[in-house]
VOMARDREN-796897 format. One line per 5 residues: number of its first residue (from 1); for each residue x, y, z of N, C-alpha, C. Coordinates in steps of 0.02 Angstrom, whole numbers, plus 32768, in hexadecimal, padded with zeros to 4 digits. Atoms other than C-alpha are relative to their C-alpha. Layout:
NUM) X Y Z X Y Z X Y Z; ...;
//
This chain:
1) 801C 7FE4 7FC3 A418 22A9 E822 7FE1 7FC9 802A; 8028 8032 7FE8 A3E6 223B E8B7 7FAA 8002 8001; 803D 8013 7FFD A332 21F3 E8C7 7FF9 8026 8034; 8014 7FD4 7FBB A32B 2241 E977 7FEF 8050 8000; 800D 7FA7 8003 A342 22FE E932 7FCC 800A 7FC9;
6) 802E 7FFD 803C A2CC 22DE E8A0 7FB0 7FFF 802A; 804B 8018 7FDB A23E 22A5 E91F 8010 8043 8022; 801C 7FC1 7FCF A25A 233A E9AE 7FEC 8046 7FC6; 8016 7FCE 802D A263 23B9 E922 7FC6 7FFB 7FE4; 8041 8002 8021 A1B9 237C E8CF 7FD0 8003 804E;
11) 801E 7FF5 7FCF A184 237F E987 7FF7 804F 8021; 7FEC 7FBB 7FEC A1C5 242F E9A0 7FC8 802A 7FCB; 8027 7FF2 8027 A162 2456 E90D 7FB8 7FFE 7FFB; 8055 8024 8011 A0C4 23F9 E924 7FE9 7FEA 7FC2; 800E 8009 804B A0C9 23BA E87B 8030 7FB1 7FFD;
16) 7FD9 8031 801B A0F2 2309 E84F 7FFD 7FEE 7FCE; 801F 8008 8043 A11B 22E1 E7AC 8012 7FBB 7FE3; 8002 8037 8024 A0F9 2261 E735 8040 7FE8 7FE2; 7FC8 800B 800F A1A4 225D E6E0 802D 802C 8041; 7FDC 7FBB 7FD7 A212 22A0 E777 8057 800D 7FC4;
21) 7FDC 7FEB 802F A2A7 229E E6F7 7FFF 8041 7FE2; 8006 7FBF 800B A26B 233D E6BA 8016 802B 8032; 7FE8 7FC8 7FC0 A27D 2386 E757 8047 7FF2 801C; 7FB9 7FE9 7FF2 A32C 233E E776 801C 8028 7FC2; 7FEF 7FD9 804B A34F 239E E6BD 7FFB 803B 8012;
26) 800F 7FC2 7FE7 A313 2429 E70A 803D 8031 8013; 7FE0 7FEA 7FC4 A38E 2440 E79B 8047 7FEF 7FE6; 7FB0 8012 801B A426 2415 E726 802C 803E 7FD3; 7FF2 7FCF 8017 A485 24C0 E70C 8037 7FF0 7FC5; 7FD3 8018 804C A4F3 24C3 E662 8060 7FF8 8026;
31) 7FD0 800C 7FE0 A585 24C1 E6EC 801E 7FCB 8012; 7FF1 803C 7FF4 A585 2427 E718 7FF2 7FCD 7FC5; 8005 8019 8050 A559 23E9 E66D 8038 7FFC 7FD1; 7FB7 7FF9 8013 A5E8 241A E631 8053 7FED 8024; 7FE3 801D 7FE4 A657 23F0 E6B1 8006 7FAA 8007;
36) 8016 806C 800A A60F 2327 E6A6 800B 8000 7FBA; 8009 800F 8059 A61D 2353 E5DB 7FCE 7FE2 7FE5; 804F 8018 8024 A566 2334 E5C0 7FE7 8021 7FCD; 800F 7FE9 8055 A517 2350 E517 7FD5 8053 8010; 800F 7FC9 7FF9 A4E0 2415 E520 7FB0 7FEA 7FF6;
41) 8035 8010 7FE9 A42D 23DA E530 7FE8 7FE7 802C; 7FFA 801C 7FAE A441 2390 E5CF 7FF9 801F 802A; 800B 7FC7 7FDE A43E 243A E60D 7FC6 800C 801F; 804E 7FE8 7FFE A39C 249E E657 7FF7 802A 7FDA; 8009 7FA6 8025 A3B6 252D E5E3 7FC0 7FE7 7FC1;
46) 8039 8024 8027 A32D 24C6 E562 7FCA 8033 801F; 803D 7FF7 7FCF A2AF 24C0 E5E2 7FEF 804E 8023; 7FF8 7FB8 7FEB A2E4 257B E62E 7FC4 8029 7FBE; 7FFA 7FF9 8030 A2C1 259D E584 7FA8 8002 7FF7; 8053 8010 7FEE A20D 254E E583 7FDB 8024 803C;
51) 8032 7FF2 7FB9 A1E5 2574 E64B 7FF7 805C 7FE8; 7FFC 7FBC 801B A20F 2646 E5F6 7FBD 8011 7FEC; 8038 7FE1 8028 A186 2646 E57C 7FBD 7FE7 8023; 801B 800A 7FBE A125 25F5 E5FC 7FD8 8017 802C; 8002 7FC4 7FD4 A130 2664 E685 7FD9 8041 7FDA;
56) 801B 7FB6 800A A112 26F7 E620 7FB8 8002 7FE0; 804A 8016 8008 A064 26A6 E5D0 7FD3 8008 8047; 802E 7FF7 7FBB A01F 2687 E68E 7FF3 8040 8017; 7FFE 7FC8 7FD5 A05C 272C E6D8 7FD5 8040 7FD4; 8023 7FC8 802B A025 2792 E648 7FB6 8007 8012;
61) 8054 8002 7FFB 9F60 2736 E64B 7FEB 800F 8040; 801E 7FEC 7FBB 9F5A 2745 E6FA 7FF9 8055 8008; 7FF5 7FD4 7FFE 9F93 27F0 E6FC 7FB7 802E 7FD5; 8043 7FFA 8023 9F07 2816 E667 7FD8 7FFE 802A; 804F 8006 7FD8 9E7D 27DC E6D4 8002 800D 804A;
66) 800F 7FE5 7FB8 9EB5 2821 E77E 8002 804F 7FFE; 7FFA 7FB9 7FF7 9EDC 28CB E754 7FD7 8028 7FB9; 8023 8002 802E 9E49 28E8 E6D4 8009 8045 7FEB; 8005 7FA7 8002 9E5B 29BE E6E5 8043 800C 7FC3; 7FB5 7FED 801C 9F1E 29BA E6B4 8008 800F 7FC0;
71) 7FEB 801A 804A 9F57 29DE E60B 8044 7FDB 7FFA; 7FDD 8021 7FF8 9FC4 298D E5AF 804E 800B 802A; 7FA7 7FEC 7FF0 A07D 29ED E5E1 7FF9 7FEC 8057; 800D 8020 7FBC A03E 29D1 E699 800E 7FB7 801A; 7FD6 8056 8004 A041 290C E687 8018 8006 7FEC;
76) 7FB5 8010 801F A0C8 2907 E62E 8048 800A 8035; 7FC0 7FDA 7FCB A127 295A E6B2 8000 7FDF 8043; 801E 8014 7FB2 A0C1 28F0 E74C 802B 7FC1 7FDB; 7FEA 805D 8030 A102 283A E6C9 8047 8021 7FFF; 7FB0 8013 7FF4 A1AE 2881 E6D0 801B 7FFC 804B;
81) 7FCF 7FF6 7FC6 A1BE 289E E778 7FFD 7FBA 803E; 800B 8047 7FCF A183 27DE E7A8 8029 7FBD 7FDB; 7FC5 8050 801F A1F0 2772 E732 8049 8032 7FDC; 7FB1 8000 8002 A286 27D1 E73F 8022 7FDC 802D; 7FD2 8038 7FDD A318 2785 E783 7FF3 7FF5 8044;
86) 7FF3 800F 7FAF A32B 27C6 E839 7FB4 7FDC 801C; 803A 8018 7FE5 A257 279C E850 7FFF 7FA6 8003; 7FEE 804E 8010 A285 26EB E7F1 801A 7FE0 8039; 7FC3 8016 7FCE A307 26CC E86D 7FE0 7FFE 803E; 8021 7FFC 7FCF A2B6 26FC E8F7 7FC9 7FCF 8015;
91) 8027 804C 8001 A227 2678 E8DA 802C 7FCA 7FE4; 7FD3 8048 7FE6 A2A6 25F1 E8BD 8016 8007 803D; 7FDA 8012 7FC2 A2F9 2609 E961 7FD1 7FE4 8034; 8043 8010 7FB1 A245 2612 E9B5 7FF0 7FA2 7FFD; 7FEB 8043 8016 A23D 255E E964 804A 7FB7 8022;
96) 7FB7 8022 8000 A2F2 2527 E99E 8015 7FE3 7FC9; 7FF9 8020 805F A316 251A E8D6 8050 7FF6 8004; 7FAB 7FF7 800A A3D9 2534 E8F5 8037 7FC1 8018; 7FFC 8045 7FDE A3E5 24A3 E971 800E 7FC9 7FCC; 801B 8040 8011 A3B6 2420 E8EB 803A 7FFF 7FB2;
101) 7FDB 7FF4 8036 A423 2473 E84C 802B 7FDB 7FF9; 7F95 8027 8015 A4BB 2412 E7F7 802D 8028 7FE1; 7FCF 7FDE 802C A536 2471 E7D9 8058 7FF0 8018; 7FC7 8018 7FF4 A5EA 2475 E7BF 8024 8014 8040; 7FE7 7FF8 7FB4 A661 2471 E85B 800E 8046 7FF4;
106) 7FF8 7FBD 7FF2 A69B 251F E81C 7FCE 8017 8006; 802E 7FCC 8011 A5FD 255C E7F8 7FC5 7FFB 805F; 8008 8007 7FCF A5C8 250C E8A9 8031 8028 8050; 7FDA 7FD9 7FD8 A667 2563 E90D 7FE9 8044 7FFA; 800D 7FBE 8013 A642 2603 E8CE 7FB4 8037 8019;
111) 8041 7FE6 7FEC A595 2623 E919 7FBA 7FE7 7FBB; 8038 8008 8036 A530 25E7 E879 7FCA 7FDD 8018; 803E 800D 7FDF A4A9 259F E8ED 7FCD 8040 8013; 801C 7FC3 7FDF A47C 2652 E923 7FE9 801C 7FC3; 7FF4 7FD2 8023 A49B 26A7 E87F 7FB4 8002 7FD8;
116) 8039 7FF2 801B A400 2705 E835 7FE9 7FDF 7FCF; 8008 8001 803E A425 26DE E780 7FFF 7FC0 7FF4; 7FFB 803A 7FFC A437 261B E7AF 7FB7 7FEE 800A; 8032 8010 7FEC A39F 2611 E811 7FBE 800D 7FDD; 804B 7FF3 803D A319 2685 E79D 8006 7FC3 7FB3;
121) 7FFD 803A 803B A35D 25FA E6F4 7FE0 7FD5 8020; 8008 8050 8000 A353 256B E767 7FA9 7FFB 8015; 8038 7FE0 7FE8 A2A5 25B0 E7A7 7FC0 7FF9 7FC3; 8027 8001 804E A260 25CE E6E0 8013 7FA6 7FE5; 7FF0 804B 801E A2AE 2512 E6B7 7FC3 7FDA 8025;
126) 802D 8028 7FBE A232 24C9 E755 7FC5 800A 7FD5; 802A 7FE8 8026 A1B0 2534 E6F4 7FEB 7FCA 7FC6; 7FEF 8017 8053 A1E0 24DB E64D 7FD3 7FA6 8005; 7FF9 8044 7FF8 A1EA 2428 E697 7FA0 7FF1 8025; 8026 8008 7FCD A14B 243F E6FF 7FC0 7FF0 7FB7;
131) 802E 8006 803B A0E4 246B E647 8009 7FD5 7FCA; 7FF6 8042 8062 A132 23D3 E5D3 7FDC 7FD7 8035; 8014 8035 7FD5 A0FD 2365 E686 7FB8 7FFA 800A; 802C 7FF1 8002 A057 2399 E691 7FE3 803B 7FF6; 8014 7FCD 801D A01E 2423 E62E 800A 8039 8016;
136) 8003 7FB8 800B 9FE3 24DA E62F 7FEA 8009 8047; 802E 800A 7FBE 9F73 24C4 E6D3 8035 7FFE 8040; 7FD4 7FFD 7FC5 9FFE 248D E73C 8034 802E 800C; 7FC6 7FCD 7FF0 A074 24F7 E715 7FF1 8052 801C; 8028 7FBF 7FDF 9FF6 258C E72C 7FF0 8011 803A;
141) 8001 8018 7FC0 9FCC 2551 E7D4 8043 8004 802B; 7FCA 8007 7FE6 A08B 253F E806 800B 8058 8003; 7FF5 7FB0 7FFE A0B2 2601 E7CE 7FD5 8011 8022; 8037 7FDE 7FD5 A00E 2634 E821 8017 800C 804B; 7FF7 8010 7FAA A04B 25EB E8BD 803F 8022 8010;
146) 7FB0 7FED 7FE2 A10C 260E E8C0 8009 8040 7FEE; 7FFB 7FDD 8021 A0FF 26A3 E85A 7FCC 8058 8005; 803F 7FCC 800C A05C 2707 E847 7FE9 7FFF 803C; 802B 7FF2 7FC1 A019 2705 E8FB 8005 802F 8029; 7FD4 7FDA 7FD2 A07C 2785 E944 8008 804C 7FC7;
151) 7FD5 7FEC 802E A079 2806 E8A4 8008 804E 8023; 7FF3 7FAE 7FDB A05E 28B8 E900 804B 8014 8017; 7FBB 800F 7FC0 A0FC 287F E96D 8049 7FF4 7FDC; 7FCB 8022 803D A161 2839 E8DA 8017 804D 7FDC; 7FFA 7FD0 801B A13E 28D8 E87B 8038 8040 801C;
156) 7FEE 7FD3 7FEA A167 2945 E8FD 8046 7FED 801C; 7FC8 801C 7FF7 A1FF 28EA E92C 8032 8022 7FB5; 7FF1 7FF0 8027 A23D 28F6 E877 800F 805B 8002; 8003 7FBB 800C A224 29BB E866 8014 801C 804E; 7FFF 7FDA 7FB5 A263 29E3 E93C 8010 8038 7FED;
161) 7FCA 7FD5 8004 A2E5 2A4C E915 7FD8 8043 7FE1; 8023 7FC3 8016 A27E 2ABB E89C 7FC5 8024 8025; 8045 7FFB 7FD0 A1D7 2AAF E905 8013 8035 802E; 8006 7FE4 7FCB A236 2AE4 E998 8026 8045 7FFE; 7FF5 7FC5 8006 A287 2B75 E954 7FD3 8031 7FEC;
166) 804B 7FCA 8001 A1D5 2BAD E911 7FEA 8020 8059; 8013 7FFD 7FC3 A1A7 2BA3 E9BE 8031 8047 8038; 7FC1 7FE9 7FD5 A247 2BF0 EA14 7FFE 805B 7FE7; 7FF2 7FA9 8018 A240 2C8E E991 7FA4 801F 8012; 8022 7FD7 8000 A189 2CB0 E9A6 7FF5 8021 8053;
171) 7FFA 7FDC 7FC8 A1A2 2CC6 EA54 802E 8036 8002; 7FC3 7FBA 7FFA A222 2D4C EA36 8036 800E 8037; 7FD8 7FFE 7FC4 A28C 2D14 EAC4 8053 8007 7FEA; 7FC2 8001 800D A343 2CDB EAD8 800F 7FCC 7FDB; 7FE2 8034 8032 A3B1 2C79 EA5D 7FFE 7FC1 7FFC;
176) 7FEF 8053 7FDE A3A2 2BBD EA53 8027 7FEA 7FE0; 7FD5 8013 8027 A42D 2B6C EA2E 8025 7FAF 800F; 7FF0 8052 7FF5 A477 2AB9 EA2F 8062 7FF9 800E; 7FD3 7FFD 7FEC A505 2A7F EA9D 8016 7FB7 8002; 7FDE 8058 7FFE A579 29D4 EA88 8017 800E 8053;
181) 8004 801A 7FBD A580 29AF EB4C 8032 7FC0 8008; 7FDF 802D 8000 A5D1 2905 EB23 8025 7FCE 7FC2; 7FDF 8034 8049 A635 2899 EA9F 8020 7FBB 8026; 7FE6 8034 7FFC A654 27EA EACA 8005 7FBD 7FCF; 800A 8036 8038 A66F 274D EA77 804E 8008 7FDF;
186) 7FBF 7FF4 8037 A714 2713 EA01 7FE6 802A 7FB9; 801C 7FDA 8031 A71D 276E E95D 7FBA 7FD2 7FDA; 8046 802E 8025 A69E 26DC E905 7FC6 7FFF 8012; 804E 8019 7FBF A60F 26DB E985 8009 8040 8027; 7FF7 7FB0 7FD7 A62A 279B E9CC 7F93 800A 8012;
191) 803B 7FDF 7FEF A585 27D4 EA31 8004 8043 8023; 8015 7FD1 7FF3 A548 2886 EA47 7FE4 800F 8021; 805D 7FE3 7FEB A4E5 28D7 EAC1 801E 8048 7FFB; 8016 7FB0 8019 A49F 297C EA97 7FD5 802E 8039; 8047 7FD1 7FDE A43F 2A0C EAF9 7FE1 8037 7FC8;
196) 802C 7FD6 801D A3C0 2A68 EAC0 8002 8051 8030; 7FF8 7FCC 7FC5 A3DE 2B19 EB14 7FD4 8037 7FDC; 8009 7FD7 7FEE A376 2BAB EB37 8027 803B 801C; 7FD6 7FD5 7FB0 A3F7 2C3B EB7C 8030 7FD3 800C; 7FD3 803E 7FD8 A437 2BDB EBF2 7FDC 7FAE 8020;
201) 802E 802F 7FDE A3B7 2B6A EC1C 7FE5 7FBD 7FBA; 8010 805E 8037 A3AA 2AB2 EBD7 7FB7 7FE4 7FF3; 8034 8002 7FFA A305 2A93 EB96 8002 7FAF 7FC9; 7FFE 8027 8033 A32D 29ED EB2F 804D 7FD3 800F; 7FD9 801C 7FF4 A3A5 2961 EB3C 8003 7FC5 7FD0;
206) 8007 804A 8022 A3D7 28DE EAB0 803E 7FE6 7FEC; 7FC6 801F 7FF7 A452 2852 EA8A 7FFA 7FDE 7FBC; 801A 8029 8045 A47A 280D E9D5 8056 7FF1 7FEE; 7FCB 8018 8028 A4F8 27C3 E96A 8019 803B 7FEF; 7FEB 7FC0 800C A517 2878 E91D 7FF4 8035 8021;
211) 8006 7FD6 7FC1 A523 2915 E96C 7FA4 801C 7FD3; 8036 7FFD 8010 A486 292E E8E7 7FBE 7FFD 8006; 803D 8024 7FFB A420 28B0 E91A 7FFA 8016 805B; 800E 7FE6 7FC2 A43D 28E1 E9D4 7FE2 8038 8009; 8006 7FB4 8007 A41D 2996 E9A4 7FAE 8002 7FFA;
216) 8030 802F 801C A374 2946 E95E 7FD8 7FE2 8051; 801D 801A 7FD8 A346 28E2 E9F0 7FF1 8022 803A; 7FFD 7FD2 7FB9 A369 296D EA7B 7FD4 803E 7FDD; 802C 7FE9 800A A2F7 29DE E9FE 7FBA 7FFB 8020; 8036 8018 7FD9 A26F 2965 EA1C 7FEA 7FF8 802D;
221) 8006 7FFF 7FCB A27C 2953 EAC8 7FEC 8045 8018; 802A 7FAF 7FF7 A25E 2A17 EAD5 7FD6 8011 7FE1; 8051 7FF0 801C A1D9 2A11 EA67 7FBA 7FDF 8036; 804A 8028 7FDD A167 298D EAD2 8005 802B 803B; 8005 7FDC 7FBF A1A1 29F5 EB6E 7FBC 8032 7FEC;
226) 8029 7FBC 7FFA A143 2A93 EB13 7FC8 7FE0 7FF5; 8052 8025 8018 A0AF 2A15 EACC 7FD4 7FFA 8028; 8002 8004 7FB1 A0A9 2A05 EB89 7FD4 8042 8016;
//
């Protein structure tokens, strides 16, 4: 990886580290590892591996001491809905984590810069690399920031779809239902947009890799309308 993407990314970050080697280890998907025929440790899946148990230490203690009332099935359910994939993903992109990745030319044609399940690993590896570089502190600090600052929003993101059908049925109105509007893109890199419909009336608009994740994002968008 050049010197040039090793520095903006620790700049993008706000974190410079002592070994940056770790952090190009990081950003090295098992795609391009294999494609160069590098020793299956060369990978980030280690560090993924590490930044995992990680993540779920910070988010848990924080979680403990912000939501003191909750029991446990409550957190448990607030800690899944912030280091699952699509939330993962979502804070790598806010990062520009996809930008900096190595991966193989297929796995680069194909959209694997975008892809959820690329970005939440390479996301938990950053995690990994951030706590062998300088401990427990920094890495707590990094999730806090990229991660935990936003969790109401994260949460409710995660759960739209269900939220907004709580919402939709206790008003006792008309049907809401979700409409594919658009499909573009070749088959590898295909993008979705979705509506969120009322009736006839569009109350929600989102755009994703799957018609899922669009379905998902045009939830949320009609949720902040009603938060409104």
């Amino acid at each position: 990886m050049r010197k040039d993407d090793i520095k903006n990314f620790q700049e993008e970050i706000g974190i410079q580290f002592r070994n940056p080697g770790l952090l190009s280890h990081a950003l090295v998907h098992s795609s391009y590892a294999n494609e160069r025929k590098m020793a299956k440790d060369k990978n980030n899946e280690r560090l993924e591996f590490l930044g995992d148990a990680v993540l779920e230490l910070v988010t848990s203690a924080y979680l403990f001491k912000t939501y003191q009332k909750e029991p446990e099935g409550k957190l448990t359910k607030l800690r899944a809905s912030l280091v699952c994939e699509p939330t993962l993903a979502m804070c790598a992109k806010d990062i520009s984590l996809g930008k900096y990745l190595l991966l193989s030319k297929g796995e680069d044609m194909t959209g694997g810069r975008e892809r959820d399940s690329i970005l939440s690993d390479a996301f938990e590896a950053v995690i990994g690399a951030i706590y062998l570089d300088q401990g427990l502190e920094a890495a707590r600090k990094f999730i806090e920031e990229h991660l935990l600052k936003d969790v109401e929003n994260k949460v409710l993101f995660f759960d739209a779809k269900t939220h907004l059908q709580e919402i939709i049925q206790g008003e006792g109105g008309e049907v809401l239902s979700y409409v594919l509007v658009k499909e573009e893109g070749p088959d590898h890199q295909k993008e979705f947009t979705v509506e969120a419909r009322l009736g006839d009336k569009t109350i929600g608009r989102g755009i994703g890799r799957s018609k899922k994740s669009a379905q998902q994002h045009a939830a949320y968008e009609a949720l902040k309308k009603y938060k409104k």
